[in-house]
C-alpha positions, 0 to 999 in steps of 0.5 A: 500500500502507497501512503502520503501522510500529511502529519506524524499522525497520520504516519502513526495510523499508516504504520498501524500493526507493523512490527517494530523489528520491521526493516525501512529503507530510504530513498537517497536524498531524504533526511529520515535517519530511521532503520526500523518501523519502531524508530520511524514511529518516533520521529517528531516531524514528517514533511508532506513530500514523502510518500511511505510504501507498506508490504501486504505481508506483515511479517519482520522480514518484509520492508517499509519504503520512504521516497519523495512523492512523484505524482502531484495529487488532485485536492478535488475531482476533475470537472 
Protein backbone atom coordinates (compact mmCIF):
# COMPACT_ATOMS: atom_id res chain seq x y z
CA UNK A 1 0.00 0.00 0.00
CA UNK A 2 1.31 3.73 -1.16
CA UNK A 3 0.53 6.26 1.68
CA UNK A 4 1.20 10.34 1.86
CA UNK A 5 0.83 11.14 5.46
CA UNK A 6 0.23 14.91 5.92
CA UNK A 7 1.24 14.69 9.50
CA UNK A 8 3.08 12.43 12.47
CA UNK A 9 -0.34 11.46 12.94
CA UNK A 10 -1.13 10.02 10.03
CA UNK A 11 2.10 8.21 9.54
CA UNK A 12 1.37 6.75 13.07
CA UNK A 13 -2.22 5.43 11.51
CA UNK A 14 -0.45 4.26 8.30
CA UNK A 15 2.03 2.08 10.18
CA UNK A 16 -0.51 0.64 12.02
CA UNK A 17 0.11 -3.01 13.21
CA UNK A 18 3.54 -3.41 11.66
CA UNK A 19 6.20 -5.00 13.62
CA UNK A 20 8.56 -2.70 15.11
CA UNK A 21 11.68 -5.02 14.01
CA UNK A 22 10.43 -4.00 10.58
CA UNK A 23 13.09 -3.06 8.11
CA UNK A 24 13.00 0.65 6.47
CA UNK A 25 14.64 1.66 3.69
CA UNK A 26 15.00 5.08 2.42
CA UNK A 27 15.49 6.79 -0.90
CA UNK A 28 18.67 8.81 -1.27
CA UNK A 29 18.42 12.20 -0.53
CA UNK A 30 15.95 12.14 2.29
CA UNK A 31 16.93 13.31 5.55
CA UNK A 32 14.74 10.08 7.67
CA UNK A 33 17.60 8.54 9.82
CA UNK A 34 15.04 5.64 10.54
CA UNK A 35 16.21 1.56 10.04
CA UNK A 36 13.45 0.11 11.50
CA UNK A 37 9.39 0.61 11.76
CA UNK A 38 9.78 1.43 15.90
CA UNK A 39 12.43 4.42 15.24
CA UNK A 40 10.20 5.64 12.30
CA UNK A 41 7.25 5.93 14.87
CA UNK A 42 9.39 8.15 16.95
CA UNK A 43 10.34 10.93 14.52
CA UNK A 44 8.72 14.10 15.82
CA UNK A 45 8.26 15.75 12.12
CA UNK A 46 7.00 14.29 8.79
CA UNK A 47 7.21 16.81 5.53
CA UNK A 48 4.07 16.00 3.42
CA UNK A 49 6.58 15.49 0.48
CA UNK A 50 7.13 11.60 1.45
CA UNK A 51 5.13 9.04 0.43
CA UNK A 52 5.93 5.66 2.65
CA UNK A 53 5.02 2.05 0.90
CA UNK A 54 3.85 -0.75 3.45
CA UNK A 55 4.18 -4.62 2.27
CA UNK A 56 0.92 -6.53 2.26
CA UNK A 57 2.81 -9.17 4.43
CA UNK A 58 3.28 -8.20 7.70
CA UNK A 59 5.97 -10.32 8.81
CA UNK A 60 9.67 -8.54 10.17
CA UNK A 61 11.45 -9.86 7.06
CA UNK A 62 9.28 -7.83 4.79
CA UNK A 63 10.30 -3.97 4.06
CA UNK A 64 8.58 -0.27 4.57
CA UNK A 65 9.97 2.38 1.79
CA UNK A 66 10.49 6.05 2.25
CA UNK A 67 10.72 8.18 -1.10
CA UNK A 68 9.68 11.57 -2.11
CA UNK A 69 6.02 11.89 -3.89
CA UNK A 70 6.26 11.71 -7.62
CA UNK A 71 2.74 12.44 -8.73
CA UNK A 72 1.14 15.62 -7.61
CA UNK A 73 -2.31 14.61 -6.20
CA UNK A 74 -5.66 16.21 -7.13
CA UNK A 75 -7.40 18.09 -3.89
CA UNK A 76 -10.63 17.88 -5.98
CA UNK A 77 -12.15 15.96 -8.73
CA UNK A 78 -11.84 16.85 -12.27
CA UNK A 79 -14.99 18.73 -13.61
Amino acid sequence: MRYKPKSVAALHIALGGLPDKMRVEVDRGIRVSAKTVGELRKVTAWPENLVIITPQERRPESTVKVSKASVATRVSPKP
